[in-house]
BARO-522131 format. One line per 10 residues: number of its first residue (from 1); for each residue x, y, z of N, C-alpha, C, O. Coordinates in Angstrom, 1 decimal. Each point is the difference from the previous one (the first is absolute). Example, Ala and Ser with C-alpha at 12.3 -4.5 7.8 and 13.67 -1.06 7.14 Angstrom:
BEGIN
1> 13.2,-5.7,7.8,-0.9,1.2,0.0,0.9,1.2,0.0,1.0,0.0,0.7; -1.4,1.1,-1.4,0.9,1.1,0.0,-0.8,1.1,0.8,0.5,1.1,0.1
END
This chain:
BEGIN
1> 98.7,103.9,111.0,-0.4,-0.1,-1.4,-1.5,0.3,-0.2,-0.4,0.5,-1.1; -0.5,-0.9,2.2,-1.3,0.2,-0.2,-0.6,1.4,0.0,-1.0,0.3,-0.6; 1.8,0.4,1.3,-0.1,1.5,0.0,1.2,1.3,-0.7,0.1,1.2,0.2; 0.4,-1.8,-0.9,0.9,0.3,-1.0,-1.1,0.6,-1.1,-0.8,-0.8,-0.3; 0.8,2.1,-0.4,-0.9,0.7,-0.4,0.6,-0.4,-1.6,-0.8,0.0,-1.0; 2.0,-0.3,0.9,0.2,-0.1,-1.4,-0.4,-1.9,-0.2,-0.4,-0.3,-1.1; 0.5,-0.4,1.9,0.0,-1.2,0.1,-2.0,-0.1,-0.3,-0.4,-0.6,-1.0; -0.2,1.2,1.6,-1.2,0.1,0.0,-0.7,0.1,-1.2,-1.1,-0.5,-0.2; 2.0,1.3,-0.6,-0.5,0.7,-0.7,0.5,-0.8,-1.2,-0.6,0.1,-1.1; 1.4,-0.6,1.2,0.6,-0.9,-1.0,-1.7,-1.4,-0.2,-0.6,-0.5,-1.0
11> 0.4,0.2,2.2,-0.8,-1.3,0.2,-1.9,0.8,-0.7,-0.8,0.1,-1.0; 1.2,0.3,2.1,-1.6,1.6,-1.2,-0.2,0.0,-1.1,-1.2,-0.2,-0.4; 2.3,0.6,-0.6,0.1,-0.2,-1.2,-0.5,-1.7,-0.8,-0.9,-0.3,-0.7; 1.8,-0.2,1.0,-0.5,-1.3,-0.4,-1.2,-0.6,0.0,-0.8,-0.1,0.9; 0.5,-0.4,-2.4,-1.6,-0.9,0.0,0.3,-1.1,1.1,-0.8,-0.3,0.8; 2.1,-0.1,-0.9,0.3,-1.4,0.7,1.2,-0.1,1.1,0.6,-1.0,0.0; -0.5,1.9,0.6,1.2,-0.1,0.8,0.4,-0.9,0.8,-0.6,-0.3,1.1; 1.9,-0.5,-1.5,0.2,-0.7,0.7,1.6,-0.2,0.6,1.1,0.3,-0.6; -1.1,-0.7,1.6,1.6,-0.1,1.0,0.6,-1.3,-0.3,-0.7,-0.9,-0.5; 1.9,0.8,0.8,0.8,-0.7,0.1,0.5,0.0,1.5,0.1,1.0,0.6
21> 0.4,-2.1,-0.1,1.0,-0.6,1.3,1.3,-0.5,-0.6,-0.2,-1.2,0.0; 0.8,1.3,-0.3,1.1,-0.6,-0.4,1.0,-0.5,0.9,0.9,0.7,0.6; -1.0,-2.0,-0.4,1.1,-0.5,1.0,-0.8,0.3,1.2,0.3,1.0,0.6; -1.4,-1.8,-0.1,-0.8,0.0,1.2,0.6,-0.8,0.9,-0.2,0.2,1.2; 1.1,-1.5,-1.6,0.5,-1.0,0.8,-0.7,-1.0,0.1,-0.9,-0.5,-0.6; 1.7,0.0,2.3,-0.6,-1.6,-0.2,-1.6,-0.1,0.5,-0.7,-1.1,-0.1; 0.2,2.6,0.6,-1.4,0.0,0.8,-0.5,1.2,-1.1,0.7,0.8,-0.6; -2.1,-0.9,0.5,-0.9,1.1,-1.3,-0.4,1.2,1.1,-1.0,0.7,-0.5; 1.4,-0.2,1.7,-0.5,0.7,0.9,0.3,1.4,-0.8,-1.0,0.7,-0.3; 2.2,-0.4,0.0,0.2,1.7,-0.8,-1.3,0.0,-0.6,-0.8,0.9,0.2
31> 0.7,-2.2,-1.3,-0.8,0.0,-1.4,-1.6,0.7,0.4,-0.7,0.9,-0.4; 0.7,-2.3,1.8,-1.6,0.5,0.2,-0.1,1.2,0.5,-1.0,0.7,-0.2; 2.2,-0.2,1.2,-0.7,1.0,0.6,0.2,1.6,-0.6,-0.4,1.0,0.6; 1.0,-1.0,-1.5,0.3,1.1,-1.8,-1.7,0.4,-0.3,-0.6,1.0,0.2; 0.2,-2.7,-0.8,-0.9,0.1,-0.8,-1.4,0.6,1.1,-0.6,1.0,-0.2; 0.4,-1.7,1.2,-1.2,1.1,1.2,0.5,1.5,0.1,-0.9,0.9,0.3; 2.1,-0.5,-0.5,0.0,1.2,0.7,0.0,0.9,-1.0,-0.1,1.2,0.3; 0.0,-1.9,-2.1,-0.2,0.8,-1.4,-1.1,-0.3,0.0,-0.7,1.0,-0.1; -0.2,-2.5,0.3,-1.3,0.2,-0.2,-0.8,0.7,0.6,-1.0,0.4,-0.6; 1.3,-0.1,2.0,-0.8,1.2,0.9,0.1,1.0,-0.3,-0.8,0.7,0.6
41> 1.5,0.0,-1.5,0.1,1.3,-0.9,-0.7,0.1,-1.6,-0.5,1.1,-0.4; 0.5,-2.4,-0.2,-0.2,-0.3,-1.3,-0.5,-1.3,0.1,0.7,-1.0,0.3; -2.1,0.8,-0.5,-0.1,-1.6,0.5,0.0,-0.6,-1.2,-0.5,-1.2,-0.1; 1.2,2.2,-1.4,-0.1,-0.7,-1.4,1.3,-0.6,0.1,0.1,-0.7,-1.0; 0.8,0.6,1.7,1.7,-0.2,-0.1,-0.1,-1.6,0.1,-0.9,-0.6,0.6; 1.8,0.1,-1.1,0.7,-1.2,-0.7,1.4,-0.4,0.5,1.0,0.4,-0.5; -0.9,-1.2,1.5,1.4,-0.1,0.2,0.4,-1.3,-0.5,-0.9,-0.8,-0.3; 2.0,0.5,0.2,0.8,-1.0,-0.7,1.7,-0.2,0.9,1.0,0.5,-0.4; -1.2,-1.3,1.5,1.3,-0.4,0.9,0.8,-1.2,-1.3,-0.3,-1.1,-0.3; 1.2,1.7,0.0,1.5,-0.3,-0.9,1.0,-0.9,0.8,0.6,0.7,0.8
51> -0.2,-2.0,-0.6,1.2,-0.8,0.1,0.5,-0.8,-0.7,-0.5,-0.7,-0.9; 1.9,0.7,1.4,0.6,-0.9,-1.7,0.1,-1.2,0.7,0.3,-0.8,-0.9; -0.4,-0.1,2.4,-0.3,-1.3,0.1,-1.1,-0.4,0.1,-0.4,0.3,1.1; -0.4,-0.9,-1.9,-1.1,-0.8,-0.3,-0.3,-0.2,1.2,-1.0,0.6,0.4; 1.6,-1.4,0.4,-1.1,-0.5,1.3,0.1,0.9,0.9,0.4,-0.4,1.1; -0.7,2.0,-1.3,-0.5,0.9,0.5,-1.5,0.6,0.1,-0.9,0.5,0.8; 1.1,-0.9,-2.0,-1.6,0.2,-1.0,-1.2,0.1,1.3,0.4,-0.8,0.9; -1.2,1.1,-0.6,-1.0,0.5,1.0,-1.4,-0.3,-1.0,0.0,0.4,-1.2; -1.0,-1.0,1.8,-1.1,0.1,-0.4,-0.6,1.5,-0.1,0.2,0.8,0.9; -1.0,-0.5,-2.0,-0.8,1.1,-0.2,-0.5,0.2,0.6,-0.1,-0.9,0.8
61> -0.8,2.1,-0.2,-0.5,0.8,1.0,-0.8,1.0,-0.8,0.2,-0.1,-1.2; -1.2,1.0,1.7,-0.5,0.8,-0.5,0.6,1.0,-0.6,0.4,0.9,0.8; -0.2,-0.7,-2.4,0.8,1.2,-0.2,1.5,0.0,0.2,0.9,0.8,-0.2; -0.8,-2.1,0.5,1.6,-0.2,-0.3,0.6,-1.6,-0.2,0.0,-1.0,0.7; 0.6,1.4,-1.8,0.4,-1.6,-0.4,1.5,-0.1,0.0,0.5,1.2,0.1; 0.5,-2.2,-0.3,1.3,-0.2,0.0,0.6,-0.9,-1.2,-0.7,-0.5,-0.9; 2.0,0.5,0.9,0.0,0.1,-1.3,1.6,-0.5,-0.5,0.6,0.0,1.1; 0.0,-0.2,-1.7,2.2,-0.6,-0.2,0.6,1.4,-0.8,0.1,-0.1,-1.3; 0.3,1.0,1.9,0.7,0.7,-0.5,1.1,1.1,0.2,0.2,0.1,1.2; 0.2,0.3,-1.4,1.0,0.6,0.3,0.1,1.7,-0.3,-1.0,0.5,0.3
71> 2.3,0.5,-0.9,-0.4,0.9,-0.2,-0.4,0.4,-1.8,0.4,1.1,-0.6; -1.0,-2.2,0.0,-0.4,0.3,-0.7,-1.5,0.4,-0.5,-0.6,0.4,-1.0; 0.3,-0.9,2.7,-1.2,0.2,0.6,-1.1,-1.0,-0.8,-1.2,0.4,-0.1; 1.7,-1.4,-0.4,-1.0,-1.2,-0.5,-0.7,0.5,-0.9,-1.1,-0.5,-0.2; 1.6,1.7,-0.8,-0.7,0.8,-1.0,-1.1,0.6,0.2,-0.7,0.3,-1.0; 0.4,0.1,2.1,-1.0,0.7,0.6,0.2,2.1,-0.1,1.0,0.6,0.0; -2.1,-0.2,-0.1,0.1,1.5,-0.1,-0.1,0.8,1.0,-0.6,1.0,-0.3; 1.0,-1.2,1.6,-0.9,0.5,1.2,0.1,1.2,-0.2,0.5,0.5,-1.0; -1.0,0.5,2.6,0.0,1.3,0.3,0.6,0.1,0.5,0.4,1.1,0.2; 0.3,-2.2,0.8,0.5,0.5,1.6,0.5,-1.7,-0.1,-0.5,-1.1,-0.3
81> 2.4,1.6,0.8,0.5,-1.5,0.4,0.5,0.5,1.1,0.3,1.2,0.3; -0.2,-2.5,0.7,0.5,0.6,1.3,0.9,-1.1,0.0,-0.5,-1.1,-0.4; 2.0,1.1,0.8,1.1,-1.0,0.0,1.3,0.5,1.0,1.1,0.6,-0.2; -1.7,-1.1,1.5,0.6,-0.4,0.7,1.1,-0.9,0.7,-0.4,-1.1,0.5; 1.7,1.5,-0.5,0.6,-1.2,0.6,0.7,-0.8,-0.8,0.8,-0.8,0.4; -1.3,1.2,-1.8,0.3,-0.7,-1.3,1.2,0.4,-0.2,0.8,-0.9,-0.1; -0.4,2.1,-0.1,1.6,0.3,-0.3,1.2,-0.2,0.7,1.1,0.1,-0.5; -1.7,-0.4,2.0,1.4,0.5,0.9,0.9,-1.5,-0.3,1.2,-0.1,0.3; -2.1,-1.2,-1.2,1.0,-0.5,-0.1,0.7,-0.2,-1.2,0.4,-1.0,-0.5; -0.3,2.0,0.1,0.8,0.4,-1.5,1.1,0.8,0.2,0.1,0.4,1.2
91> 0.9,0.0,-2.0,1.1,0.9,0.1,-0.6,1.3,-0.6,-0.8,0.1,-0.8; 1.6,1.2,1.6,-0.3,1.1,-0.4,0.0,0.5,-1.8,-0.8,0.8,-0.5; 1.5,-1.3,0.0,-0.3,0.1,-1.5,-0.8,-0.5,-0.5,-0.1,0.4,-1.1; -1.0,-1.5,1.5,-0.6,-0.5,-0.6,-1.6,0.4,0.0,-1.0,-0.5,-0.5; 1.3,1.5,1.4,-1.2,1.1,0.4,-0.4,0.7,-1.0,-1.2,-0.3,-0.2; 1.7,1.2,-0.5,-0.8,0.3,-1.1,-0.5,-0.5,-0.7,-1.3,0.1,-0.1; 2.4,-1.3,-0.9,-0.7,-0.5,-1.1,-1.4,-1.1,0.9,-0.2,-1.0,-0.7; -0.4,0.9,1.5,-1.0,-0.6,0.5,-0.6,1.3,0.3,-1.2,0.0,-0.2; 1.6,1.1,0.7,-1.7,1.2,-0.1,0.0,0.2,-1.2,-1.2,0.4,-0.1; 1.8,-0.4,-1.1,-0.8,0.2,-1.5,-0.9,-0.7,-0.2,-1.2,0.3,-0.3
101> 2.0,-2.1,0.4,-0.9,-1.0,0.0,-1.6,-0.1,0.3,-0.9,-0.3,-0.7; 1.1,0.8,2.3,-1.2,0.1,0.2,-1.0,1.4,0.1,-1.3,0.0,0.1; 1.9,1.1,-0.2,-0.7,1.0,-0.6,-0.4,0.3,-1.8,-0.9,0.6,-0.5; 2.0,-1.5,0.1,-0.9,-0.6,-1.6,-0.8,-0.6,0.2,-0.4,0.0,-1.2; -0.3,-0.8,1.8,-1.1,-0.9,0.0,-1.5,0.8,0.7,-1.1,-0.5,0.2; 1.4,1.8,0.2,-1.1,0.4,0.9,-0.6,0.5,-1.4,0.5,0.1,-1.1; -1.9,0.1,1.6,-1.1,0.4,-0.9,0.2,1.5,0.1,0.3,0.5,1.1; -0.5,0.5,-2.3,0.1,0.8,0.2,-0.7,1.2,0.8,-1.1,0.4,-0.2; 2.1,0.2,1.2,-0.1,0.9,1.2,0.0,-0.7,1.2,-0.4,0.5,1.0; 0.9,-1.8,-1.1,0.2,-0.7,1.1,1.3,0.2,0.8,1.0,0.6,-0.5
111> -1.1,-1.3,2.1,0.6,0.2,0.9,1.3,-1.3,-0.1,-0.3,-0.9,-0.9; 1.5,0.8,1.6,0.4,-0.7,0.6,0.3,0.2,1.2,0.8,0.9,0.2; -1.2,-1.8,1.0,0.9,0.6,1.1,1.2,-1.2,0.5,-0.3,-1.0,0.6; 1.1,1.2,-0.7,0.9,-0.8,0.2,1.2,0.2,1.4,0.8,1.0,0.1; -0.9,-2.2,0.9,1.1,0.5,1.2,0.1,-1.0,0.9,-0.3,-1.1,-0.5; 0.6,1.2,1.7,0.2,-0.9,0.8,-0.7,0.4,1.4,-0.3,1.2,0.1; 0.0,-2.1,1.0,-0.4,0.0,1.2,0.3,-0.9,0.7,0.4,-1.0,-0.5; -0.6,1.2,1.8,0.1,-1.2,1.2,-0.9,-1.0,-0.3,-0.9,0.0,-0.9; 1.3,-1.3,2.0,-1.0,-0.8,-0.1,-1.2,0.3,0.2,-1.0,-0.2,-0.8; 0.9,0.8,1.8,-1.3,0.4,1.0,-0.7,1.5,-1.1,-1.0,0.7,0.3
121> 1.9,-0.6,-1.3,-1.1,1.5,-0.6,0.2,0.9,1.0,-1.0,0.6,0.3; 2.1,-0.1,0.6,-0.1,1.0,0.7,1.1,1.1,-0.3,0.1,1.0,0.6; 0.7,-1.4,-1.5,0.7,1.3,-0.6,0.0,-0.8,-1.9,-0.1,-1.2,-0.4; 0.2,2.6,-0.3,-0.1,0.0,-1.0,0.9,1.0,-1.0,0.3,1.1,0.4; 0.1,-1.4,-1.4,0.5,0.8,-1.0,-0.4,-0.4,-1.3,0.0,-1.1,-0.5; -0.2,2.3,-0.1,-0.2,-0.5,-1.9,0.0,1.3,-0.6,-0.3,1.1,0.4; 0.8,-1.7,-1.4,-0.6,1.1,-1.2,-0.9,0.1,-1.0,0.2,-1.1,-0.6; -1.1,1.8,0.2,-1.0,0.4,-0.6,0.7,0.3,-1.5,0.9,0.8,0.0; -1.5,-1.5,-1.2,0.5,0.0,-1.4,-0.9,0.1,-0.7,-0.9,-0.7,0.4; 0.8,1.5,-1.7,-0.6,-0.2,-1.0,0.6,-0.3,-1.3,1.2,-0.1,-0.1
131> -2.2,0.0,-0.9,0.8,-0.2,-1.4,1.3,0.3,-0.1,0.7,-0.9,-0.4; -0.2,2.4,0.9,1.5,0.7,-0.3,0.5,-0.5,1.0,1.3,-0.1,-0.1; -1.7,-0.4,1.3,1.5,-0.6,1.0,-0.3,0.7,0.9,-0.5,1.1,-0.2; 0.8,-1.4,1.3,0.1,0.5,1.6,-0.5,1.3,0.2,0.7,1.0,-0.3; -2.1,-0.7,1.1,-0.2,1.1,0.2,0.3,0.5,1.7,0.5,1.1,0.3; -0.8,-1.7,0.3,0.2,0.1,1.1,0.7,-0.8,1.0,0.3,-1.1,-0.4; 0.2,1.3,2.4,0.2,-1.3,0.4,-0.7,0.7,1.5,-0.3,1.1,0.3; 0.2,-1.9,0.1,-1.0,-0.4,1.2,0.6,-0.7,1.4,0.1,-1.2,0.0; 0.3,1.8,1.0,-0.2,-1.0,1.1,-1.1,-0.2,1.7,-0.3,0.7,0.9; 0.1,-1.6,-1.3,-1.9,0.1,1.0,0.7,-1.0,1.1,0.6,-1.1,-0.2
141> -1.0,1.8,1.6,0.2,-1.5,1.1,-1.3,0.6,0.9,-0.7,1.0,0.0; 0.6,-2.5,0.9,-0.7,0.3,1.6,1.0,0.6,0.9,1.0,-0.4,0.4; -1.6,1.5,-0.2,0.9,0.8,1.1,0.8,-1.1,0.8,1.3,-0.1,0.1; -2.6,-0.8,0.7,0.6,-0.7,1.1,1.0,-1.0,-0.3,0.6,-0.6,0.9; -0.4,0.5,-2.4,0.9,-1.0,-0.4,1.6,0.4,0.0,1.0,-0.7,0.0; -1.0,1.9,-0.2,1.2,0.7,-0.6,0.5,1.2,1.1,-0.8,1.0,0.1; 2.1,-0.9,0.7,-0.1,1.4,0.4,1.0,0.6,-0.7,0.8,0.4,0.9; -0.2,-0.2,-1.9,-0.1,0.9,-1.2,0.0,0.1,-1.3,0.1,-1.2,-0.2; -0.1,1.7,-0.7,-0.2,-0.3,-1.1,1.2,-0.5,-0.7,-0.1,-0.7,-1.0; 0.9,0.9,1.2,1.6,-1.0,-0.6,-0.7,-1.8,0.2,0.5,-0.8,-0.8
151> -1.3,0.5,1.5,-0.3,-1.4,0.7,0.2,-0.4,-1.2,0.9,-0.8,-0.3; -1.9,1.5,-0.7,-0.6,-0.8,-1.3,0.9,0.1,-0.5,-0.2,0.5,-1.1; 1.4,-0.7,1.2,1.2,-0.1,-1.3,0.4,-1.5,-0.6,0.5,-0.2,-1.1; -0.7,-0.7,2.0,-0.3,-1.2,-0.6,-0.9,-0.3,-1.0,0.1,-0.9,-0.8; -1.1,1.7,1.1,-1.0,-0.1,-0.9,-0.1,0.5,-1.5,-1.0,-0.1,-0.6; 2.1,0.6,0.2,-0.3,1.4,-0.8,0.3,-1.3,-1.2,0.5,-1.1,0.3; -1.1,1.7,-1.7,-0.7,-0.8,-1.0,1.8,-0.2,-1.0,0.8,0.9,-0.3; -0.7,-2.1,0.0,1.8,-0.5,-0.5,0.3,1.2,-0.9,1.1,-0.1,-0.4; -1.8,1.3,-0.1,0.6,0.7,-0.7,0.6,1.0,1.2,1.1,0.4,-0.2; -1.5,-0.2,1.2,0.5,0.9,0.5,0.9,-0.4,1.6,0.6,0.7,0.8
161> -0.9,-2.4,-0.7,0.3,-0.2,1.4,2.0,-0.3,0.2,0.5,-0.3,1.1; 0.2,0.5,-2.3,1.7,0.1,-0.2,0.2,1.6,-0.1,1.2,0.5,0.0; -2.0,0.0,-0.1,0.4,1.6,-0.3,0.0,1.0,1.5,0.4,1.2,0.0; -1.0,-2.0,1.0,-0.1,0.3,1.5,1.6,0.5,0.7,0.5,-0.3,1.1; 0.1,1.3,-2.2,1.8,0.0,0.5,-0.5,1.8,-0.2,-1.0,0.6,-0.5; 2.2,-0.2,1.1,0.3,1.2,0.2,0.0,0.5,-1.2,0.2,-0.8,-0.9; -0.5,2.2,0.3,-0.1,0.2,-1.7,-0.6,-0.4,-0.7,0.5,0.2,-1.1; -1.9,-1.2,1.0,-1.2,-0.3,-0.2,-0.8,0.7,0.3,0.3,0.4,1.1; -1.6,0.3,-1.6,-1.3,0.7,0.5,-0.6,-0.7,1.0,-0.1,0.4,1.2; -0.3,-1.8,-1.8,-0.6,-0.8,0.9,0.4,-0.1,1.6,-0.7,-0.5,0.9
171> 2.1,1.1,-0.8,0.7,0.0,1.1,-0.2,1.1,0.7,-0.2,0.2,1.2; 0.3,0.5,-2.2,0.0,1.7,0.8,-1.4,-0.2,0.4,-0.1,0.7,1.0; -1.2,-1.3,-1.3,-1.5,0.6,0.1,0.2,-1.5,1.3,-1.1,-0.6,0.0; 1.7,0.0,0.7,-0.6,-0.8,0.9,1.1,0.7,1.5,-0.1,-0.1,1.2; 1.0,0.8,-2.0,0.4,0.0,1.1,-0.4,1.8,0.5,0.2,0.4,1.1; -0.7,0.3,-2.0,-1.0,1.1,0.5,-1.4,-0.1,0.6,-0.6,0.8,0.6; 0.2,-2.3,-1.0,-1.2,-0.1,0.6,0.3,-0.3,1.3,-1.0,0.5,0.6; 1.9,-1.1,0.2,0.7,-0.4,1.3,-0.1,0.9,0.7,-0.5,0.0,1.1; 1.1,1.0,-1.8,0.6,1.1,0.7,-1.3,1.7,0.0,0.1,1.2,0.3; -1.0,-2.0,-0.8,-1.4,1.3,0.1,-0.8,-1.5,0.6,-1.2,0.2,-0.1
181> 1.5,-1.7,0.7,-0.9,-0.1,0.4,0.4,0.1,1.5,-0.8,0.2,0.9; 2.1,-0.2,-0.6,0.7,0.6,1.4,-0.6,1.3,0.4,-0.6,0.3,1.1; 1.0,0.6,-2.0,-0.4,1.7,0.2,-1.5,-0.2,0.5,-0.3,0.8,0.9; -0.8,-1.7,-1.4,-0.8,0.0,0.7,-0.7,-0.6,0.8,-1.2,-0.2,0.2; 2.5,-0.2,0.5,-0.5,-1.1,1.5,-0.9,0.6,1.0,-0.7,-0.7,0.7; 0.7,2.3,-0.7,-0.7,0.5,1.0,-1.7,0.2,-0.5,-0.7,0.8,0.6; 0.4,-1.3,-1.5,-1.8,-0.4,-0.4,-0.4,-1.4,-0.2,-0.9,-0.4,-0.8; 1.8,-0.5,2.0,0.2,-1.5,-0.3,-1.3,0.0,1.3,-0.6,-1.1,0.1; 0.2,1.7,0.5,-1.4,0.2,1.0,-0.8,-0.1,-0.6,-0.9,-0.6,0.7; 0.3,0.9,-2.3,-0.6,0.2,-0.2,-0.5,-1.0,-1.5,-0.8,0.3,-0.8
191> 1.8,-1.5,1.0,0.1,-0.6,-0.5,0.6,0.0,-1.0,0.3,1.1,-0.5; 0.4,-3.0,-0.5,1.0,0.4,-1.1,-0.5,0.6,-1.0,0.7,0.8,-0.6; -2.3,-1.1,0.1,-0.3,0.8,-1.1,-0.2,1.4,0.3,-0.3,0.5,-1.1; 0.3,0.1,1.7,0.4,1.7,0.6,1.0,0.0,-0.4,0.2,0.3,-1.2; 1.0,-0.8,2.2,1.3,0.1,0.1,0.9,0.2,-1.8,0.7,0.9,-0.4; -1.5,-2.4,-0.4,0.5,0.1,-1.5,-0.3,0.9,-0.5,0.7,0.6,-0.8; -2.2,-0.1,1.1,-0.5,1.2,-1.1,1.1,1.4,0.3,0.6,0.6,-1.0; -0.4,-0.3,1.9,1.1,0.8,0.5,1.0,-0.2,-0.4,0.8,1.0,0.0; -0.3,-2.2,-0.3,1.5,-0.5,-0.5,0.1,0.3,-2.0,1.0,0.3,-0.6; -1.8,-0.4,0.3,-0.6,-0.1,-1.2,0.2,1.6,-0.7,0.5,0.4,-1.0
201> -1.3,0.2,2.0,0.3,1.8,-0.1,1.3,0.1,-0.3,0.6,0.4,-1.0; -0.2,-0.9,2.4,1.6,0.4,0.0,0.9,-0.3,-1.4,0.8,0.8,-0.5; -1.0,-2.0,0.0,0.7,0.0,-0.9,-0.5,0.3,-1.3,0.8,-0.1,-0.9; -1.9,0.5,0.7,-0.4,1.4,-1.1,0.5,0.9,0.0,0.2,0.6,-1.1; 0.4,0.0,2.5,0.4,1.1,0.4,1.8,-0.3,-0.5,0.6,1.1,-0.1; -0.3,-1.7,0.0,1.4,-0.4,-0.3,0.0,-0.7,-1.4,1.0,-0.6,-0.4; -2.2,0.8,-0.3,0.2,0.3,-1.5,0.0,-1.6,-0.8,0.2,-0.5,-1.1; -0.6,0.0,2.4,-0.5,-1.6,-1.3,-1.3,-0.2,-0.2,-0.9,0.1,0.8; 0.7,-0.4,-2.1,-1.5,0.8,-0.7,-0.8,-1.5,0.5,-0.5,-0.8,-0.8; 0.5,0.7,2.2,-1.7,-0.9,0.2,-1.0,0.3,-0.3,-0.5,1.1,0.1
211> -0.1,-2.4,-0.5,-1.7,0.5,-0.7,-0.6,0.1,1.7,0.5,-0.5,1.0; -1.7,1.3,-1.0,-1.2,-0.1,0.9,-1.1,-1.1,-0.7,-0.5,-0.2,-1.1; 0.4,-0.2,2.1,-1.6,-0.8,-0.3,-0.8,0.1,0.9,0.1,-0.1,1.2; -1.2,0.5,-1.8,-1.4,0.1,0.1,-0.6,-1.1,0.8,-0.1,-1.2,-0.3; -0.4,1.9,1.6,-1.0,-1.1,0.8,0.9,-0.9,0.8,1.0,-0.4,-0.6; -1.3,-0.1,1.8,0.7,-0.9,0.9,0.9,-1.4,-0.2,-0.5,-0.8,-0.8; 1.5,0.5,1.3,0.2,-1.1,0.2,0.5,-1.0,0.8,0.8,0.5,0.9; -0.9,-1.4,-0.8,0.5,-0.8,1.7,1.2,-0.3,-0.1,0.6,-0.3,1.0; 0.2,0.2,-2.3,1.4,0.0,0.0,0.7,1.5,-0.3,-0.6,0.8,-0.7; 1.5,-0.8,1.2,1.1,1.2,-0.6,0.5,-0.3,-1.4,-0.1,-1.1,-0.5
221> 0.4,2.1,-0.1,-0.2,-0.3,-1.7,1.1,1.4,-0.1,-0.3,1.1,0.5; 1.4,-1.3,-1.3,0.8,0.4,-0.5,0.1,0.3,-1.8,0.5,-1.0,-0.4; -0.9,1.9,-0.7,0.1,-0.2,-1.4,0.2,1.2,-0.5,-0.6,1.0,0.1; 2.0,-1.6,-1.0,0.4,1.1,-0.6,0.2,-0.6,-1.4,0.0,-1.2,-0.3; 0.4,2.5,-0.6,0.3,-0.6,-1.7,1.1,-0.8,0.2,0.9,0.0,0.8; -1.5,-0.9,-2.0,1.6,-1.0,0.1,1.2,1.0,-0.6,1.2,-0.3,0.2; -1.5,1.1,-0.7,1.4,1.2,-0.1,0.9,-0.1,1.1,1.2,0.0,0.0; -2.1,0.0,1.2,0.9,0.6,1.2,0.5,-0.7,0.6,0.4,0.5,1.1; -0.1,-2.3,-1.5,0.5,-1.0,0.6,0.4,-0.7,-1.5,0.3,-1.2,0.0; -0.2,1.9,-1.2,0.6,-0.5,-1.0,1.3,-0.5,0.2,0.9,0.8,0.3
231> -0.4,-2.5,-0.6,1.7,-0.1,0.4,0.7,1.1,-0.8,-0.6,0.6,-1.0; 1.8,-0.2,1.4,0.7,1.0,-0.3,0.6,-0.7,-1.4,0.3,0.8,-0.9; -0.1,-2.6,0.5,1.0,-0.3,-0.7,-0.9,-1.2,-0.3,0.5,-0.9,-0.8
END
């Protein structure tokens, strides 16, 4: 998110930009550690960790305070919500009408990112939304955590983690990524992020429109339009 050029750029704009945590839990660790890694980019940013049980509530901190709310986001306008974890315990239908919800409430040109992860933060999935609804979906792990990218299927965010069947996109793009990250077992010398960047080709080459990103990263990072994992139904 910190290096997300539209995300950035959303917080840039703003006299007052400020984030949301929504559903941080029973510990403020997401909250605080969101708000350092936006304030190290933007040291004007505002964060606001969102829970709906009261004796969650976290004492204030520099640049970030806590707060009882839900996704109506406590009437707040942010730039950038991040909500993790929050959906998977919902039913698949009740997914949308909660991303309107909460992409009505962003400030305008604001972010939502919304998805699920491990405990440990070492595999990830979400999708990236704005005002009109789902732009993108994302899957990010530690090499060392995962040996292949199907791992993260547990993980994948409740709109997309029942559509994991044969005749799903979502399906077809995990189980191509397997199969270009096999094809390139023989640059596994040279390490996984070699090995992925090669896997990644591969399936460019096989016509699924992954984005490139600009500049390094210490996880593997998979993203494509939410078109291309759109449920069929």
């Amino acid at each position: 998110m910190c290096t997300d050029p539209r995300i950035r750029a959303a917080l840039d704009r703003a006299d007052a930009p400020l984030a949301v945590d929504l559903g941080y839990g029973a510990r403020p660790d997401t909250a605080l550690e969101l708000a350092g890694r936006l304030r190290a980019v933007d040291p004007r940013v505002q964060l606001v960790g969102l829970e709906i049980d009261p004796d969650r509530l976290a004492p204030p901190s520099p640049g970030v305070r806590f707060a009882l709310g839900g996704f109506e986001l406590a009437g707040l306008r942010p730039h950038l919500v991040r909500a993790f974890n929050v959906l998977r315990q919902y039913d698949e239908d009740e997914v949308a009408a909660a991303w309107a919800q909460l992409c009505g409430g962003l400030a305008p040109g604001g972010y939502l990112v919304e998805g699920t992860c491990d405990e440990i933060g070492r595999r990830h999935c979400w999708v990236l939304l704005d005002a009109d609804g789902p732009v993108e979906f994302t899957m990010s792990w530690a090499p060392t955590h995962s040996e292949r990218p199907s791992d993260l299927a547990p993980r994948l965010p409740k709109a997309l983690i029942h559509r994991n069947v044969p005749g799903e996109p979502v399906h077809a793009l995990l189980e191509a990524a397997d199969r270009c990250w096999d094809r390139a077992a023989g640059h596994a010398p040279f390490g996984p992020r070699e090995r992925w960047r090669v896997a990644l080709e591969m399936l460019r080459d096989e016509g699924f429109p992954v984005r490139v990103r600009r500049g390094r990263s210490v996880d593997n990072l998979l993203t494509v339009p939410w078109s291309a994992v759109r449920p069929v139904s």
